[in-house]
N, C-alpha and C positions, 0 to 999 in steps of 0.2 A: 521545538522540533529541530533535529539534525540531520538534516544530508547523509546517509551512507553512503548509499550506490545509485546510479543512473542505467538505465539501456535506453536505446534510441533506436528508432525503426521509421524509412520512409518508403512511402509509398504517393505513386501520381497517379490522379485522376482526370484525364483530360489534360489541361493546362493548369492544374492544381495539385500543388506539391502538399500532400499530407505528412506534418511531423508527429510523430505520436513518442512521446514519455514515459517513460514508467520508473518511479522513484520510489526507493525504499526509505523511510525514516525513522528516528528512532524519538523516541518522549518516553517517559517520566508520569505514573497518576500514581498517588496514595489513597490506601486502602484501611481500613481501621479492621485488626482479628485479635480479639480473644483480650481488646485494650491498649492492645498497641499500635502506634503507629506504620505501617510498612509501604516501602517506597519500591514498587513495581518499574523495570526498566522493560519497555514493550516497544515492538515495529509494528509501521502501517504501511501502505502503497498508497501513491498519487496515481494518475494518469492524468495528461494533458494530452490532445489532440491540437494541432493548429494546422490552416489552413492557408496556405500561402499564394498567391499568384503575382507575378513581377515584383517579386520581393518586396510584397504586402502582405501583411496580414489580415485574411477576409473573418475570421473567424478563429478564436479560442475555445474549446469543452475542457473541465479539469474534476476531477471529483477525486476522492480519496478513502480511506479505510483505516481511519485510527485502532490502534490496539488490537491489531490481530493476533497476535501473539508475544511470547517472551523469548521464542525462541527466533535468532537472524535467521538461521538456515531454513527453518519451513518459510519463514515470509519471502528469503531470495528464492526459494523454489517455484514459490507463487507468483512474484514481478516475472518469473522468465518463461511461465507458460503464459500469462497476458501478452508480454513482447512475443513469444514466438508464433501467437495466434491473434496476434497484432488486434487486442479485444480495444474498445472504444471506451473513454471515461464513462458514458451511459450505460454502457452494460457491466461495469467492474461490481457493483454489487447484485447483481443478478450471476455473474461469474461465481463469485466468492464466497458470494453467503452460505453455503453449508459447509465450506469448508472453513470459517470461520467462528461459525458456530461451534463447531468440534474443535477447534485450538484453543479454545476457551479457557478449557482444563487446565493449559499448560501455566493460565493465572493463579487457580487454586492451587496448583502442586505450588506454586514459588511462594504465596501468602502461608498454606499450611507448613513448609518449612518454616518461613522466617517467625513464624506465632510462637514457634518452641526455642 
């Protein structure tokens, strides 16, 4: 996996400084159509939350979203309504999953190209 893009968002709770992540990345899975090999370039999102006080860390959450798409620009679109709705690693796939489920597609259109 490769680093694209980062956003960053803090927020404090009391005396605890919450850093929250949201990272886009890009990987690589092969696919077999029609006997041929095809090599699918796909984005995910991470989120990490950390939990700071006296420049400690109390606490880490991180989860992520492999393969959501093929295409960058629906996945940055998706990192930046998490960041602007400052959503928590624990609910990224409770967020994302029907809209993930529907970008799906965008695997078949690139496998049924590359098959011909």
């Amino acid at each position: 996996m490769v680093l694209i893009e980062s956003l960053t968002k803090i927020d404090f709770v009391g005396d605890i400084k919450r850093e929250y992540f949201y990272r886009m990345f890009k990987s690589e899975f092969s696919v077999e159509s029609k006997g041929r090999k095809v090599e699918i370039q796909s984005y995910g999102i991470e989120v990490e939350k950390q939990d700071i006080k006296d420049g400690q860390v109390l606490n880490i959450e991180r989860d992520y979203a492999k393969n959501i798409s093929s295409q960058r620009h629906k996945v940055h679109n998706m990192m930046k309504m998490l960041c602007d709705n400052q959503v928590s690693p624990i609910h990224l796939v409770d967020i994302l999953g029907e809209s993930i489920d529907y970008h799906i597609a965008d695997f078949d259109d690139l496998v049924n190209e590359a098959a011909y």
